[in-house]
VEXMARKE-687119 format. One record per residue (C-alpha): x, y, z; residue in one letter. Coordinates in steps of 0.001 Angstrom, whole numbers, padded with zeros to 6 digits, always signed. Layout:
# residues N
XYZA...
//
This chain:
# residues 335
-025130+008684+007823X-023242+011389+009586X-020709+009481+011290X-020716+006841+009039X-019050+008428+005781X-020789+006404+003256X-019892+006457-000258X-019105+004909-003674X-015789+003812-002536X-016316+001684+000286X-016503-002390+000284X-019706-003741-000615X-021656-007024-000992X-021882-008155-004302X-024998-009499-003748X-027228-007213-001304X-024553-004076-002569X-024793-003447+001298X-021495-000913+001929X-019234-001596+004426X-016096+000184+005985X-013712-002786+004803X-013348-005562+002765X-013130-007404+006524X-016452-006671+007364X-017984-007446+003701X-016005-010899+004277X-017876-011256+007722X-021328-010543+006205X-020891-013092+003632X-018451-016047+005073X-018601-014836+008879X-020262-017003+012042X-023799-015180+011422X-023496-014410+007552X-026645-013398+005746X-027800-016530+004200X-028902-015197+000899X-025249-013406-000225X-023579-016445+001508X-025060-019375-000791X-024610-016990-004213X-021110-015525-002880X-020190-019428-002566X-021211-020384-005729X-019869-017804-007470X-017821-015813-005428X-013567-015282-005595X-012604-015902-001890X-009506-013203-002867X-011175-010034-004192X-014913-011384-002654X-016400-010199-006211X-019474-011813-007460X-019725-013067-011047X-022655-014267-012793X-021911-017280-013782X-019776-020173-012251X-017817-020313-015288X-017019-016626-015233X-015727-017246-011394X-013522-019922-012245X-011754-017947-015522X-011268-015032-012960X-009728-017102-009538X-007088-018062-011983X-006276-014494-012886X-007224-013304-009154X-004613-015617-007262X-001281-014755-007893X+002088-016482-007439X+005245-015425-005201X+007678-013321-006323X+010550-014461-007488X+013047-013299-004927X+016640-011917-005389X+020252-013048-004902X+021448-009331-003512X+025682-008814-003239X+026643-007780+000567X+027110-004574-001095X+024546-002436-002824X+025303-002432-006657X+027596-005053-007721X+028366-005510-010827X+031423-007748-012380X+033172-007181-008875X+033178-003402-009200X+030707-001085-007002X+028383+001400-009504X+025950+003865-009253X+022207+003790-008912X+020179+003264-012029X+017269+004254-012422X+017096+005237-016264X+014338+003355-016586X+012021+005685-014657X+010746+008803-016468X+012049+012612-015619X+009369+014098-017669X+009087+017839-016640X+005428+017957-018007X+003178+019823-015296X+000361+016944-016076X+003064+014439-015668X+001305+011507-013851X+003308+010341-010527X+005277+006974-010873X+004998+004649-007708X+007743+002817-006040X+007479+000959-002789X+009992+000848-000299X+010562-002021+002627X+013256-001921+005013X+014399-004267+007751X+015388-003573+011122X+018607-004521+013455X+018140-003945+017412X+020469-001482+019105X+019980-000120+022800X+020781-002553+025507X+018180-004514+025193X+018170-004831+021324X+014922-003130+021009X+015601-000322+019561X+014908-000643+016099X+017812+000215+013272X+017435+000128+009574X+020078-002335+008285X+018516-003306+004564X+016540-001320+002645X+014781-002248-000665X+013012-000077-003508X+011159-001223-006569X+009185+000230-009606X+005977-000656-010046X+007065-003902-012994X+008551-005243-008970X+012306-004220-010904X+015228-002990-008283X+015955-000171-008309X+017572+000453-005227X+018902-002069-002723X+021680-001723+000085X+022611-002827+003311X+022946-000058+006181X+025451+000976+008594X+023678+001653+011811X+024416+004984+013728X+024749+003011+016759X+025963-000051+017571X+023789-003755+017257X+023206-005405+019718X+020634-007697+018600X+021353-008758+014816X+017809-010828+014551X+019129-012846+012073X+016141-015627+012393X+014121-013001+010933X+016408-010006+009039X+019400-013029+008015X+021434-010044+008516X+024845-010918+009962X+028120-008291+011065X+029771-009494+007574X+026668-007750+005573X+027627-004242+006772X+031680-004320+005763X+030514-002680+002723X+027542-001120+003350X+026279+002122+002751X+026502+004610+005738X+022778+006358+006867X+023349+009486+004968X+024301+007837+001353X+021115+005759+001937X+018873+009082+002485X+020161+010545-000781X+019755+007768-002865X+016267+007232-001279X+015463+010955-001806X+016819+010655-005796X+014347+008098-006017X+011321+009750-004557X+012093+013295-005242X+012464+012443-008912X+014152+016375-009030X+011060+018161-007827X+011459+021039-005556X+010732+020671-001679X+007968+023165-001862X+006324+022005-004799X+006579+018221-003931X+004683+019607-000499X+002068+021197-002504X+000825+018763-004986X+003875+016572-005484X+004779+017962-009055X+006670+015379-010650X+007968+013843-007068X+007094+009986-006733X+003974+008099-005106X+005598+006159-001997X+003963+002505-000913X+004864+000503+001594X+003231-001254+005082X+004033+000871+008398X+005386+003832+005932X+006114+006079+008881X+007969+003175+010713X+010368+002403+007585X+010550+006469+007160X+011480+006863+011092X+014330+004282+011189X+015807+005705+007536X+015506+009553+009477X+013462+010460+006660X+009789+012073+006240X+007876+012093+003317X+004289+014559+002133X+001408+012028+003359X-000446+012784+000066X+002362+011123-001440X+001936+007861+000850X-000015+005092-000011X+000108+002932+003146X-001214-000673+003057X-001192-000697+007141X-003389+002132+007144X-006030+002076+004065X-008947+001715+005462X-010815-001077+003366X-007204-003163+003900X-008252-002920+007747X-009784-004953+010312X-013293-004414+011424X-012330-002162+014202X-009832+000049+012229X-006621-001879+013686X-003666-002838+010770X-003322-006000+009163X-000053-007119+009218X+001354-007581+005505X+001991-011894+005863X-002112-011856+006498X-003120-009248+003684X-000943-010803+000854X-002059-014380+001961X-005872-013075+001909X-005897-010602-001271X-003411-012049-003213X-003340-016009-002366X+000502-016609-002071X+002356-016848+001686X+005358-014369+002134X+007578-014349+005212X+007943-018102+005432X+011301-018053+006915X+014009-014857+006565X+012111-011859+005899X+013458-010609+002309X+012664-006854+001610X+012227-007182-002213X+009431-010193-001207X+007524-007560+000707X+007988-004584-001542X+006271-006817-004641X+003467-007628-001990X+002565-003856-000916X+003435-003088-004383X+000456-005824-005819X-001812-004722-002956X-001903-001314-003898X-002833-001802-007814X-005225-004281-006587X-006794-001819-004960X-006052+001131-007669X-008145-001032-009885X-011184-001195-007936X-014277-000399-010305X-016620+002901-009062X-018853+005298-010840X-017281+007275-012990X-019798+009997-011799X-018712+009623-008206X-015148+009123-008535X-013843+012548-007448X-015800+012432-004464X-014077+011199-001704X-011886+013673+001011X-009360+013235+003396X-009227+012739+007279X-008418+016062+007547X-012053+017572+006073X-015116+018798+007286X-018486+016563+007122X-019935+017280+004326X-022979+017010+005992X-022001+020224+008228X-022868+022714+005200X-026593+021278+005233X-029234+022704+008097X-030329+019959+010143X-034170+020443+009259X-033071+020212+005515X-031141+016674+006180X-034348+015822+007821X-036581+015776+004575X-033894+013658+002499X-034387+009947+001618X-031428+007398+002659X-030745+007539-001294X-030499+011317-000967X-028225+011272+001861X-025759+008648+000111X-025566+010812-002797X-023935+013703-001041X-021987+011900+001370X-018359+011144+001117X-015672+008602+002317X-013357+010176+005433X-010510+008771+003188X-009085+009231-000063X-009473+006284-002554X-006606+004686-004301X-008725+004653-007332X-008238+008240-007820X-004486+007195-008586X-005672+005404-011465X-008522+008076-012417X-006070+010689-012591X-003520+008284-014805X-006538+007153-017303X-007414+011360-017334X-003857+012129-018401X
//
């Protein structure tokens, strides 16, 4: 129970309610080569292969799957340049995003997806040359291509469809990083947006600190809501989905296809992370999980004392080594 972090928040069975570290493993206990037999015939009767809830009746299932699997977005015609509007270039808008100075002010969330040029001499060094930003209704609100800082040597066009003609116009590195910073920033100050974020932006995306690295930017990590690195999105043995395999498995539509299309993956981290904001806990239990960065709870207690405790005992004061995204949406219904 020590090492195991156990708590309200992890994946579990909706069967045996055993708890598990992701929804990978819960998907091995009940579909896997040696799943238990018992969860495996109800979780197949009434079980949504997407979310892997149980429901109690067959009808119930069938209502939700057609809620539960969703449909690709319906991807974007951008200009070579970034705003484009009769013919003329204009500025950002993002109007439709509140500035609300209110200290209880509940963080918006925007994810971000970039795609990468090679540069060095062997094109692997990887350059941001698109980068994409939507609200959380999947509307642009930023989009541009990128002048590299170097030159490309590798355009990867069967992947990026990013060609020398796409960056006459663009935006140089350092227009990009202010326009990205607007966004996030939302006005807050630097050292209050390092505190507790103030009115500053929640950031999604898959690889964050990739996308951040190329665009030279960095960004508060409580602010970060990565789908490559939450653990229940994970594999078994704590090693990253990529985003094609989470959006096919979670949210039953194929992305990636053919030319990778930023907006395309920003509505798929964007879905994946109010899937999981969504997820139902006790409402007794719901402030209980800690960062990475805490001390086991279980180091406060005296080892004879931990001793005397029933399992049920232990789970109640353990906690998850990770901080739920449901807390997002506990601290938005609380406001």
């Amino acid at each position: 129970m020590r090492i195991s972090y156990h708590s309200v928040h992890q994946p579990k069975c909706g069967v045996c309610k055993k708890h598990c570290k992701s929804f990978e493993s819960v998907r091995e206990h009940l579909t896997g080569p040696l799943p238990k037999a018992d969860c495996a015939k109800f979780y197949g009767a009434q079980g949504c292969d997407l979310c892997l809830n149980v429901f109690d009746s067959t009808e119930a299932c069938d209502a939700h799957k057609e809620m539960c699997c969703l449909s690709p977005a319906a991807l974007h015609e951008f200009a070579s340049t970034p705003f484009v509007e009769n013919g003329a270039v204009t500025e950002l808008d993002i109007s439709g995003l509140s500035l609300s100075n209110d200290d209880d002010h509940v963080p918006e969330v925007v994810a971000l997806d970039c795609e990468m040029v090679g540069g060095g001499s062997d094109g692997s060094l990887d350059l941001c040359g698109r980068v994409c930003i939507i609200d959380e209704d999947e509307n642009v609100l930023f989009h541009s291509y990128v002048i590299p800082q170097i030159p490309v040597t590798n355009y990867r066009y069967e992947i990026t469809g990013i060609t020398e003609d796409h960056f006459k116009d663009a935006m140089t590195l350092k227009q990009v990083q202010e326009k990205v910073q607007e966004i996030l920033y939302n006005g807050e100050s630097i050292w209050k947006l390092r505190m507790d974020g103030g009115k500053a932006r929640i950031l999604v995306g898959h690889n964050l600190e990739h996308d951040l690295c190329c665009l030279r930017m960095n960004y508060p990590e409580h602010l970060m809501r990565d789908t490559a690195k939450y653990r229940p999105l994970m594999k078994t043995n704590l090693i990253s989905h990529s985003l094609k395999y989470l959006t096919q498995t979670y949210l039953g539509y194929e992305i990636q296809t053919g030319i990778h299309d930023p907006y395309e993956d920003c509505v798929a981290v964007m879905r994946l992370y109010k899937r999981m904001r969504v997820q139902v806990h006790p409402p007794e239990a719901i402030m209980t999980s800690v960062g990475p960065h805490h001390s086991n709870v279980f180091d406060g207690w005296k080892p004879k004392e931990l001793e005397k405790m029933s399992p049920d005992d232990l789970f109640e004061i353990s906690r998850s080594n990770y901080r739920c995204w449901c807390l997002d949406s506990r601290q938005a219904s609380e406001s």
